[in-house]
RODO-2510 file (C-alpha; in nm, 4 decimals, decimal comma):
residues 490
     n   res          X          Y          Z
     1     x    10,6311    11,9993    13,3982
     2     x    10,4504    12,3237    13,4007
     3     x    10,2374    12,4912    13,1346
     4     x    10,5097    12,7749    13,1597
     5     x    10,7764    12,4954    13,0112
     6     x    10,5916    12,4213    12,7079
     7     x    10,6604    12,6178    12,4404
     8     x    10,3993    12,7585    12,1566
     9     x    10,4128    12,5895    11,7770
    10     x    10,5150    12,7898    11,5495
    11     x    10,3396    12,7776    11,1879
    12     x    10,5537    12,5411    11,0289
    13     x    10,5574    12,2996    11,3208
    14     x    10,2013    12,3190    11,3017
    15     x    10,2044    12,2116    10,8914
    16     x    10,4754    11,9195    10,9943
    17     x    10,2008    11,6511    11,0658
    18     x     9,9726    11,7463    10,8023
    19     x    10,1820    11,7973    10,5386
    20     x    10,2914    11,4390    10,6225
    21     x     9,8994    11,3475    10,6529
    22     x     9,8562    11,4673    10,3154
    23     x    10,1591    11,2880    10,1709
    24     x    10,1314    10,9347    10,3144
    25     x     9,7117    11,0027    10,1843
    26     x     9,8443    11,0868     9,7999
    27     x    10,1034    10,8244     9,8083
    28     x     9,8256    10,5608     9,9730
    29     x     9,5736    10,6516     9,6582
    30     x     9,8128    10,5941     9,4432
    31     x     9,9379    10,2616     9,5696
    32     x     9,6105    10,1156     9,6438
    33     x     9,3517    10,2951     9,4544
    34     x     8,9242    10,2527     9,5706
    35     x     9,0936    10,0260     9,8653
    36     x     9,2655    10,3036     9,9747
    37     x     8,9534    10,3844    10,2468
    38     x     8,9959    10,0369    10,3789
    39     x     9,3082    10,0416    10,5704
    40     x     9,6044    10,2350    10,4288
    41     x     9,4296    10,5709    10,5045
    42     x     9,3781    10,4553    10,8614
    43     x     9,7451    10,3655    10,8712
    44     x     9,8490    10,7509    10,7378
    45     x     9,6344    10,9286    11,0266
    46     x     9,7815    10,7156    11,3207
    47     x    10,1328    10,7551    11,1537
    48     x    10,0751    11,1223    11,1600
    49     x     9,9433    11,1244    11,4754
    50     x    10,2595    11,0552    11,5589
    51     x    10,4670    11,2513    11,3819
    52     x    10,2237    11,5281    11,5991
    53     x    10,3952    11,4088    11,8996
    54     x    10,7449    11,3956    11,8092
    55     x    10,6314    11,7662    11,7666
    56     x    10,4753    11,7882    12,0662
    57     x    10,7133    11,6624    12,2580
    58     x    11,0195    11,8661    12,1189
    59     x    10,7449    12,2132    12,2559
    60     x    10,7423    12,0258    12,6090
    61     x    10,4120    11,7946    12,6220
    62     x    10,4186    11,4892    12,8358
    63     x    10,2947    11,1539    12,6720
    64     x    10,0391    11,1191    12,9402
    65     x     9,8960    11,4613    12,8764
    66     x     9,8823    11,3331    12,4744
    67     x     9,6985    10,9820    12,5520
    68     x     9,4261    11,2092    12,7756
    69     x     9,3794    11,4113    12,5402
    70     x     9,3390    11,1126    12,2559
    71     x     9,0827    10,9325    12,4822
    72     x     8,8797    11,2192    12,5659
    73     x     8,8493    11,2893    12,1894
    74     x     8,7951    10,9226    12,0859
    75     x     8,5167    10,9557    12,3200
    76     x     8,3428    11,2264    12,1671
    77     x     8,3062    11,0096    11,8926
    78     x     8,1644    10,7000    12,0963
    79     x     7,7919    10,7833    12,0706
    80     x     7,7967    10,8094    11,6605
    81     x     8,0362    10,4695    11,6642
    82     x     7,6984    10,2729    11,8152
    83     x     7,4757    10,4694    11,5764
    84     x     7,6952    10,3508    11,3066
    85     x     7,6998     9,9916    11,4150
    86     x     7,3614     9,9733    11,4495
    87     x     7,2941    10,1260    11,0516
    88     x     7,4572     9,8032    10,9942
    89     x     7,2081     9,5924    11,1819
    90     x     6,9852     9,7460    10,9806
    91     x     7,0717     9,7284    10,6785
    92     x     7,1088     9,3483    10,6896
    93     x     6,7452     9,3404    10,8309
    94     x     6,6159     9,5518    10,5659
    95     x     6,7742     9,3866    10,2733
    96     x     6,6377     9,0386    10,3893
    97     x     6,2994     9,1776    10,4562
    98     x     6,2471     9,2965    10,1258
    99     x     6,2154     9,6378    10,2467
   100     x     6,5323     9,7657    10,0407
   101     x     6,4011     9,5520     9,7066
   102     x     6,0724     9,6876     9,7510
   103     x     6,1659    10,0338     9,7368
   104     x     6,4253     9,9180     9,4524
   105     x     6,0942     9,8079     9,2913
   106     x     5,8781    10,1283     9,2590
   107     x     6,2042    10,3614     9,2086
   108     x     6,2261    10,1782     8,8892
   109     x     5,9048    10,1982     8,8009
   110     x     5,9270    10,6048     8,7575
   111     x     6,1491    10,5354     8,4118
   112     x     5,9365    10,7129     8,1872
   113     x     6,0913    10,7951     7,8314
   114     x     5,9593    11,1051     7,7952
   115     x     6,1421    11,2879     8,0900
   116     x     6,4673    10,9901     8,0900
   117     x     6,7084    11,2196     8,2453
   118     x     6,4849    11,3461     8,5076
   119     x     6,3781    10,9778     8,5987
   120     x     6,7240    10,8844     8,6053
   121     x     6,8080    11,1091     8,8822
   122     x     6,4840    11,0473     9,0743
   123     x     6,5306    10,6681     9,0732
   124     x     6,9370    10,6803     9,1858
   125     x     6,7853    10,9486     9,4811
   126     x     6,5271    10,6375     9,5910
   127     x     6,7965    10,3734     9,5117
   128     x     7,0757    10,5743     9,7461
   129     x     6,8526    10,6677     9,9991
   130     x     6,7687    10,3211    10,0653
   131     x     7,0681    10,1581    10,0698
   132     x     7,2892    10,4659    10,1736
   133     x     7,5444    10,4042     9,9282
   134     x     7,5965    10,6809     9,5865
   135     x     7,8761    10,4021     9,4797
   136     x     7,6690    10,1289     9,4790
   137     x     7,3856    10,2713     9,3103
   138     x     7,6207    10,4029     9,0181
   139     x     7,7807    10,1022     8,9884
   140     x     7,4239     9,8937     8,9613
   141     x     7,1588    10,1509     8,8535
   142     x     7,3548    10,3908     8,7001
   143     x     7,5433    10,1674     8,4785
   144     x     7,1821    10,0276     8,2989
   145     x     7,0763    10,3473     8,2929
   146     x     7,3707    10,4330     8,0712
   147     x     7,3188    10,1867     7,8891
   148     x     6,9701    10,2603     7,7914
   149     x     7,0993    10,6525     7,7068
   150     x     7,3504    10,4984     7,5041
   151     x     7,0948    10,2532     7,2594
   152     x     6,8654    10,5736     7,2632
   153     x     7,1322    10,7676     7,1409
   154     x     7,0941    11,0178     7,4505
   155     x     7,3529    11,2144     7,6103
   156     x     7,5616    10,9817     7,7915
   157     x     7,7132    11,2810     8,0383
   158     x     7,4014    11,4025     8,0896
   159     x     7,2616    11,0899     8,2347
   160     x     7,5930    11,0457     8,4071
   161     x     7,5255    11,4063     8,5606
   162     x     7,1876    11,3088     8,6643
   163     x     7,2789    10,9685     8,8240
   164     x     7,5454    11,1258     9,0183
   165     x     7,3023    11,4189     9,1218
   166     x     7,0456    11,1482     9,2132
   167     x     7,3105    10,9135     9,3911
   168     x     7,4778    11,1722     9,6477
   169     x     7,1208    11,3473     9,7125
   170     x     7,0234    11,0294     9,8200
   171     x     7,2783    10,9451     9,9896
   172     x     7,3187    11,2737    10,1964
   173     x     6,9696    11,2290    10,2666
   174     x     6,9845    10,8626    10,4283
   175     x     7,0438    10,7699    10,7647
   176     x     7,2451    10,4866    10,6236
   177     x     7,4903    10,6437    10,4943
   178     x     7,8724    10,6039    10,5898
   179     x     7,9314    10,9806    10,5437
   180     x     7,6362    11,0989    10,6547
   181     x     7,6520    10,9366    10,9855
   182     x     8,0185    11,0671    10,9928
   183     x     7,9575    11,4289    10,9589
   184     x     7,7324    11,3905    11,2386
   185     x     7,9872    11,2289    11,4440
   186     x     8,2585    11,4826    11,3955
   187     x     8,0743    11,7249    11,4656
   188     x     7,8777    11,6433    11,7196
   189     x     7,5471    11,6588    11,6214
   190     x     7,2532    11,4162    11,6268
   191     x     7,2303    11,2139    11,3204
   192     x     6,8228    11,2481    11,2556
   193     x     6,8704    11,6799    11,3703
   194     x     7,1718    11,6711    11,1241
   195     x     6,9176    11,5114    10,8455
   196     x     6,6789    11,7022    10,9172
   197     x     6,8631    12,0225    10,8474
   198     x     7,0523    11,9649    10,5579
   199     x     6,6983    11,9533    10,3778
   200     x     6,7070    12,2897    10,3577
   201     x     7,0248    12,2722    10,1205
   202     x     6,9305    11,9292     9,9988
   203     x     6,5326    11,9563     9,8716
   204     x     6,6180    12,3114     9,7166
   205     x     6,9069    12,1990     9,5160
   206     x     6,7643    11,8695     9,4240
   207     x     6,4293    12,0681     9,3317
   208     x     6,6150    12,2194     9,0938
   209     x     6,8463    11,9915     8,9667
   210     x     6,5214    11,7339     8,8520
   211     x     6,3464    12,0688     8,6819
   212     x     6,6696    12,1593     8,4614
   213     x     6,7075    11,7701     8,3924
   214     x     6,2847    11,7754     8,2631
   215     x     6,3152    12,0753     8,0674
   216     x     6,6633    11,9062     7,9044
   217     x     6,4377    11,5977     7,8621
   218     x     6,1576    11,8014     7,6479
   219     x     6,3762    11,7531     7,3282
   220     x     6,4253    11,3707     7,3786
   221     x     6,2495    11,1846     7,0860
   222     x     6,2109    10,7889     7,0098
   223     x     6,1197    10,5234     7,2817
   224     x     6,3777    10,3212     7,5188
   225     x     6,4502     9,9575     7,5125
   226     x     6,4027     9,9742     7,9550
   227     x     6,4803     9,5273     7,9114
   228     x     6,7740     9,5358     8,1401
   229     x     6,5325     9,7322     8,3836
   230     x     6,2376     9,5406     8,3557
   231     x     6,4178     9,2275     8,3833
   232     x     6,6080     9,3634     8,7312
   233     x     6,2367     9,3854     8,8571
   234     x     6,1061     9,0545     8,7121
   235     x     6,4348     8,8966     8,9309
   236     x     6,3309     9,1005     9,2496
   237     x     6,0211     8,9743     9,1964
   238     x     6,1596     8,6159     9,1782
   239     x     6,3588     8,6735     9,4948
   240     x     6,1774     8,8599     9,7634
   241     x     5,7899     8,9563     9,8218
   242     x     5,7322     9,2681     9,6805
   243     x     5,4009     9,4926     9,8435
   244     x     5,3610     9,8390     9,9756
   245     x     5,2984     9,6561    10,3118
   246     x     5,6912     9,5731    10,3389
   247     x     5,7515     9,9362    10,3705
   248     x     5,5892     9,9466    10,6891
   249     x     5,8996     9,9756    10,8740
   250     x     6,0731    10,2529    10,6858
   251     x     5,7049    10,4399    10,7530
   252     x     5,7876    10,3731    11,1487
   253     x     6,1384    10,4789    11,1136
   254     x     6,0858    10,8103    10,9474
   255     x     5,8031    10,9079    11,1800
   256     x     6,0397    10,8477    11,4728
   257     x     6,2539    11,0838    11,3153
   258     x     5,9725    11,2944    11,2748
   259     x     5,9188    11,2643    11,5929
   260     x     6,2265    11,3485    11,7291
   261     x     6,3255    11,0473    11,8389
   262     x     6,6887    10,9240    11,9849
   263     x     6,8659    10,7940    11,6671
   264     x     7,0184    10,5077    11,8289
   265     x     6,6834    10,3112    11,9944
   266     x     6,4674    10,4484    11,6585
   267     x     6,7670    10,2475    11,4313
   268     x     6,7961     9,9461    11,6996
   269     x     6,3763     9,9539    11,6776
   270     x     6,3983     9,9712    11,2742
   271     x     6,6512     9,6589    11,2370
   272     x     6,4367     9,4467    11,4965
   273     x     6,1312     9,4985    11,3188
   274     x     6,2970     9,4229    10,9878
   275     x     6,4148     9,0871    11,1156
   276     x     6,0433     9,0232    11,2413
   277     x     5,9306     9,1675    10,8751
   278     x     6,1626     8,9356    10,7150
   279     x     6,0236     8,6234    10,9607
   280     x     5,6794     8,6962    10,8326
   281     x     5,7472     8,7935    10,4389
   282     x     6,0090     8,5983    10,3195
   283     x     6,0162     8,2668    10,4642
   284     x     6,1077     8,1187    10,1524
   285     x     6,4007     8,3722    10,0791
   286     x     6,5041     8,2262    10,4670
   287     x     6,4667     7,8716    10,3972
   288     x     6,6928     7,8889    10,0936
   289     x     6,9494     8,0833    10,2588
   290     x     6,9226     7,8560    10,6124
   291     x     7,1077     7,5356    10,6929
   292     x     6,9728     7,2484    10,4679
   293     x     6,9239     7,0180    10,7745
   294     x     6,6883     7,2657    10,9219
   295     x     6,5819     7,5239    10,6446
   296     x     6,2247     7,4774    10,7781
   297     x     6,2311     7,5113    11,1395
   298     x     6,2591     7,8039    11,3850
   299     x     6,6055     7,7505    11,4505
   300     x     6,7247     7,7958    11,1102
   301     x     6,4941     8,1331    11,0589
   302     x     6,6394     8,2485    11,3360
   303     x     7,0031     8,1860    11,2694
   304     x     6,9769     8,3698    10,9336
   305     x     6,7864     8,6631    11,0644
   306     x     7,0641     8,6590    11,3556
   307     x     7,3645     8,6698    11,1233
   308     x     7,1845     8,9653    10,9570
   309     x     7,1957     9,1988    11,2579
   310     x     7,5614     9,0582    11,2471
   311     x     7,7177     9,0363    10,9071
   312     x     7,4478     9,1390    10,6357
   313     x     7,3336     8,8938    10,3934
   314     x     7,4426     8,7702    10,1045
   315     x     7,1534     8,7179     9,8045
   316     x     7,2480     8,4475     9,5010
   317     x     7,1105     8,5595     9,1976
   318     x     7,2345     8,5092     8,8213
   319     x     7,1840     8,8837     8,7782
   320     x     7,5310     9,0066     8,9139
   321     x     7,3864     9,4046     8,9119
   322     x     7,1117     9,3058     9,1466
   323     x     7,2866     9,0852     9,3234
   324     x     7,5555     9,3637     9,4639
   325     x     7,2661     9,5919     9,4916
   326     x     7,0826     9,3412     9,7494
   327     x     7,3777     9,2280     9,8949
   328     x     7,5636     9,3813    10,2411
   329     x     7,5193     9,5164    10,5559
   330     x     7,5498     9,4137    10,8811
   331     x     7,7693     9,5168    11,2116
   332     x     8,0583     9,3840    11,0764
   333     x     8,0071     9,5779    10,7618
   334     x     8,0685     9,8926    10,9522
   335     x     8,3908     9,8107    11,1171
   336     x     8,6229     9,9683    10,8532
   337     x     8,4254    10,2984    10,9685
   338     x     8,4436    10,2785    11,2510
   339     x     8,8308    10,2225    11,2153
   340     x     8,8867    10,5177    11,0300
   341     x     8,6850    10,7217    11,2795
   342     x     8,9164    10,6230    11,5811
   343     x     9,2349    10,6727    11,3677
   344     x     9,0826    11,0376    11,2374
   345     x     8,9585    11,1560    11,6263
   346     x     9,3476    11,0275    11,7459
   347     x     9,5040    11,2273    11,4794
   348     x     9,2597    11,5504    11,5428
   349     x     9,2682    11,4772    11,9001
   350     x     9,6637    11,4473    11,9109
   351     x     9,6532    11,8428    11,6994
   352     x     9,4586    12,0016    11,8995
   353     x     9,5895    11,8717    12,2447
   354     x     9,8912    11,9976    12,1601
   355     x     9,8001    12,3258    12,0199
   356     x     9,8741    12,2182    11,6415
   357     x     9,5648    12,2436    11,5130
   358     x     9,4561    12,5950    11,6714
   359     x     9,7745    12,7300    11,5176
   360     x     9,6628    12,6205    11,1767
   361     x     9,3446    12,7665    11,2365
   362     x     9,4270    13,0881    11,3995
   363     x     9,6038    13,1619    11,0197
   364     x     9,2646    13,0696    10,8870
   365     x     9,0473    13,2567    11,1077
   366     x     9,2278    13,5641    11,0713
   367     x     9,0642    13,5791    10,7102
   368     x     8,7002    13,5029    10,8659
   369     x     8,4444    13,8177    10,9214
   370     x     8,1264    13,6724    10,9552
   371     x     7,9435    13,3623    10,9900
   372     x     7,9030    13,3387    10,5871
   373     x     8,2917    13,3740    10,5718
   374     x     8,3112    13,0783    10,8337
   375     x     8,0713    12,8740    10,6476
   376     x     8,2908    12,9700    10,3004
   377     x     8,6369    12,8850    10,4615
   378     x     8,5355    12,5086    10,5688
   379     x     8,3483    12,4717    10,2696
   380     x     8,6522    12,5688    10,0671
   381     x     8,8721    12,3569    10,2967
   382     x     8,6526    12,0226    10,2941
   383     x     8,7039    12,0782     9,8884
   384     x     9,0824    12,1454     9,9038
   385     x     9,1288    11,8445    10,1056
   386     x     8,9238    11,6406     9,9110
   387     x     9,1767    11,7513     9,5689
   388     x     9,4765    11,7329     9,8095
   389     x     9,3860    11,3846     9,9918
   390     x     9,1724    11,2598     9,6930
   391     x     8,9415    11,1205     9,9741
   392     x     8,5864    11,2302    10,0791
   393     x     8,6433    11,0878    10,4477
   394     x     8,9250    11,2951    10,4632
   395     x     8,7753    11,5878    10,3674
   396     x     8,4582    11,5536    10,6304
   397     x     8,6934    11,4886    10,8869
   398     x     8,9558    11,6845    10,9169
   399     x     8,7699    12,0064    10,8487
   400     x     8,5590    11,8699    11,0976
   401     x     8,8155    11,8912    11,3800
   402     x     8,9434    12,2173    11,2421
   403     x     8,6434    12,4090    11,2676
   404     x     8,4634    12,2337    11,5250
   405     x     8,5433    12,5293    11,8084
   406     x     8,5040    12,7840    11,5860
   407     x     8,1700    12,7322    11,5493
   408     x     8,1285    12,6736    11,9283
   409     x     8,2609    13,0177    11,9648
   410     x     8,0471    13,1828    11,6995
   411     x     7,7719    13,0102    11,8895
   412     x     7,6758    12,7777    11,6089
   413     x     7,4714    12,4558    11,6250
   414     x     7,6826    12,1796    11,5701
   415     x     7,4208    12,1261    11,2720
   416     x     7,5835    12,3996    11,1112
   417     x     7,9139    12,2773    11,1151
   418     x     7,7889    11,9214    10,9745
   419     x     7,5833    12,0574    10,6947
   420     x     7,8831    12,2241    10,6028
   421     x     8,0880    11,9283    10,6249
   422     x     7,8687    11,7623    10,3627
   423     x     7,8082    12,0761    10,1516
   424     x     8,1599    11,9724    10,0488
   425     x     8,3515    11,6760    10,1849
   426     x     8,0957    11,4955    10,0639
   427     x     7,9195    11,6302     9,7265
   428     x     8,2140    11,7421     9,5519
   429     x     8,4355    11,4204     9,5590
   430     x     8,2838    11,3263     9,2689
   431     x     8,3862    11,5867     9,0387
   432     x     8,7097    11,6040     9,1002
   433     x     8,8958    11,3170     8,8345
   434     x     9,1690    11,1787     9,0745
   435     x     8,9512    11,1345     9,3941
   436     x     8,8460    10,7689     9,4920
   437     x     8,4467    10,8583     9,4522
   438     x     8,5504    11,0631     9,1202
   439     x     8,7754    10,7679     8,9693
   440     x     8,4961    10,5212     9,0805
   441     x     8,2335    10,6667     8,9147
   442     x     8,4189    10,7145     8,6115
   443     x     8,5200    10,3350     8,6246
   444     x     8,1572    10,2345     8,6358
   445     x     7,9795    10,4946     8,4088
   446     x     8,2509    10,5289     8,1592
   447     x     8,2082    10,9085     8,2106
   448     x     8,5174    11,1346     8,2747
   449     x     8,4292    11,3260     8,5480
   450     x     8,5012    11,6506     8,4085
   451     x     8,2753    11,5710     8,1235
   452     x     7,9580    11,5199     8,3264
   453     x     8,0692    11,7923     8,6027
   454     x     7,8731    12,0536     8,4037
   455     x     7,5473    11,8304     8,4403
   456     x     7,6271    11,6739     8,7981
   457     x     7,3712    11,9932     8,9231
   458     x     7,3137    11,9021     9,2726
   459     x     7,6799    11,8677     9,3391
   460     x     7,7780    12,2183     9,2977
   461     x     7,4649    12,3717     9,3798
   462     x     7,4424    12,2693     9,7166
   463     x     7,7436    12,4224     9,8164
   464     x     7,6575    12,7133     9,6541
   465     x     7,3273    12,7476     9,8554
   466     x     7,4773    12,6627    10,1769
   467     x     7,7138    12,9720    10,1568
   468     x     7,4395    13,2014    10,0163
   469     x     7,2357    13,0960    10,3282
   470     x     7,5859    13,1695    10,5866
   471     x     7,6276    13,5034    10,3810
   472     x     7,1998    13,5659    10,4071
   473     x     7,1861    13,4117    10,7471
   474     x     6,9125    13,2265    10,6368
   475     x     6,8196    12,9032    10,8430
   476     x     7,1634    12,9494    11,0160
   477     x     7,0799    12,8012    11,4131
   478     x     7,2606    12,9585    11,7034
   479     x     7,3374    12,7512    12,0365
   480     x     7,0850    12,9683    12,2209
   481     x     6,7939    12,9148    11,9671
   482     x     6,8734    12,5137    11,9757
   483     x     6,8057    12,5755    12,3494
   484     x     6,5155    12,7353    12,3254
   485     x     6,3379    12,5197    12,0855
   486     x     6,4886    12,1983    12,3226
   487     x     6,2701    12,3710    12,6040
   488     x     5,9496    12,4800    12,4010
   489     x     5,9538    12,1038    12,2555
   490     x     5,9584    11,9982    12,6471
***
């Protein structure tokens, strides 16, 4: 069969499949809630996928061409699947190390009771940026800190506001992050290049966000009862060894990022030398988690350290808070991402082989002027698809694929595209009430999400400065100026 014999979607052909994405993604919130993310959504995108054939094949595309066109876009995604693994790895390393705990450690020790909400949202940004997770932080640190706001009779949606703000800036900001390392994988940039850039969004709006939170904090009066604090450090304390000199590693990591170092051999580096840091630091956290018949020989160190890298580790304490917080990682941890990945690049692979997902953006496009108005219509997309699909993967993805050759045309870094991607896929899943990050966070803080909205700064500000800088054209990086700075850095 010819290219002459298949025949051009028309517009509603085009909405079929993702009308149907968007229903089966509704209905699977709905039925299974925060677990939603861990299977069902995977389900909806390879369902749709192929609903996007039946389409496809009625217009006069071959199956064969289809699978191509699936494993050439799976592969795409390949190089940010091994990155992703190998956060994992790390994570598990770091956590048994003590490097995680120790930075746990000092980012409580900022609490100060004369600027509370401003500490709050400076100790949830170290918290998230070490463990790469705004949920877990929320549902650990964020839920004490309410706590004290609520005996100090403080505003409890202000704090809520400024552990959210604190939570997704770190978490945008850490190479450990799920989302983070999946904007950077559907778009095709490098994760540490993708980091770095979104500073210029990130360190402005966070700036910010902790000077409104310290001028709100001039009018707080009385002292806090920090116990619940104070005694998650005294239990680090009993667990791991705490010191400045544990932090060694993150100091190597960051200055190969610096550095401009491959992502993948800088992580692989990082999550060897945290299973030689935890060797050397905490023996006894080892011997209590090895095999009794050999807690105290090299075997046994090794085997822990070993299932690390592998599946993450899993810390005992009576403190349940801490214990989630210091709990996780691993490879295995990061299968579920990985599985959503390969389902999302099959769906967008399946569109856009097909011509499905050009239609759909040829309507868009038509409204676009100007780099600003690109960088406005996938920011406003990544936010109506995380109200529509009520999931922040969703909403990184899919406007991902959409705009992806759009920006290739406009001569846009790929950077461009992912900072976009997380100016809104990302940041503003929390505010909206019937999202999974928004429901979660109001399960754990006790905070409607509408309530705290108004305070959750960073959240809406960084979208806000991403389009003023696409409308300004300020720190917006072309193709050809990537190139050149490639070759001056040569």
């Amino acid at each position: 069969m010819t290219n002459q014999d298949i025949k051009s979607p028309s517009y509603l052909q085009a909405l079929i499949p993702l009308v149907a994405l968007v229903a089966m993604l509704a209905s699977s919130v709905y039925l299974f809630g925060e677990d939603s993310s861990y299977g069902p959504n995977q389900i909806a995108l390879l369902l749709a996928a192929a609903i996007a054939c039946v389409v496809a094949f009625r217009n006069g595309h071959t199956w064969n061409k289809i699978e191509e066109g699936i494993v050439s876009g799976i592969s795409v995604a390949l190089g940010a699947v091994l990155i992703i693994l190998m956060v994992g790895s790390l994570i598990g390393t770091w956590l048994l190390s003590g490097i995680v705990p120790t930075m746990i450690y000092y980012g409580l020790e900022l609490l100060s009771p004369s600027w509370f909400y401003a500490a709050s949202c400076l100790i949830c940004a170290v918290v998230a940026m070490s463990i790469g997770s705004s949920w877990t932080t929320a549902a650990t640190i964020g839920v004490a800190l309410i706590g004290v706001a609520t005996g100090l009779g403080l505003s409890v949606e202000i704090t809520a506001g400024a552990v959210v703000s604190g939570a997704y800036f770190g978490d945008k900001m850490s190479p450990l992050s799920e989302t983070t390392n999946l904007a950077a994988a559907v778009s095709g940039s490098e994760l540490f290049g993708h980091i770095r850039y979104m500073s210029w969004t990130a360190f402005p709006a966070f700036g910010i966000t902790m000077l409104v939170f310290t001028i709100m904090g001039f009018s707080n009066t009385g002292s806090a009862d920090l116990s619940k604090l104070v005694q998650m450090q005294a239990d680090l304390k009993g667990i791991f060894y705490i010191s400045p000199i544990v932090l060694l590693p993150l100091l190597a990591l960051l200055a190969l990022a610096i550095f401009k170092q491959p992502a993948l051999p800088s992580i692989l580096a990082g999550a060897v030398l945290g299973g030689v840091w935890a060797l050397i630091f905490q023996q006894d956290l080892i011997a209590e988690l090895a095999d009794p018949s050999r807690a105290n020989g090299v075997v046994g160190a090794l085997e822990i350290v070993w299932r690390a890298l592998a599946d993450g580790v899993d810390i005992h304490s009576n403190n349940e808070d801490l214990q989630s917080l210091v709990s996780g990682g691993g490879m295995s941890g990061m299968t579920n991402t990985v599985w959503l990945i390969i389902s999302a690049m099959t769906f967008g692979a399946v569109m856009e082989t097909t011509g499905l997902l050009q239609k759909i953006i040829g309507g868009v496009l038509k409204l676009v002027k100007s780099t600003g108005s690109l960088i406005f219509a996938t920011i406003a997309t990544g936010f109506g698809t995380n109200v529509l699909t009520a999931d922040q993967y969703m909403a990184i993805v899919l406007p991902g694929r959409m705009f992806r050759e759009a920006y290739q045309q406009e001569n846009l870094d790929a950077r461009v595209l992912s900072r976009s991607l997380e100016s809104s896929g990302t940041v503003t899943s929390a505010l909206i009430p019937w999202n999974t990050c928004g429901a979660f966070m109001f399960s754990v803080l006790g905070v409607y999400p509408l309530a705290y909205a108004p305070y959750a700064i960073f959240l809406w500000l960084v979208p806000v400065l991403a389009i003023a800088y696409g409308y300004t054209n300020f720190k917006i990086l072309r193709t050809n100026d990537s190139q050149t700075n490639r070759v001056q850095e040569a």
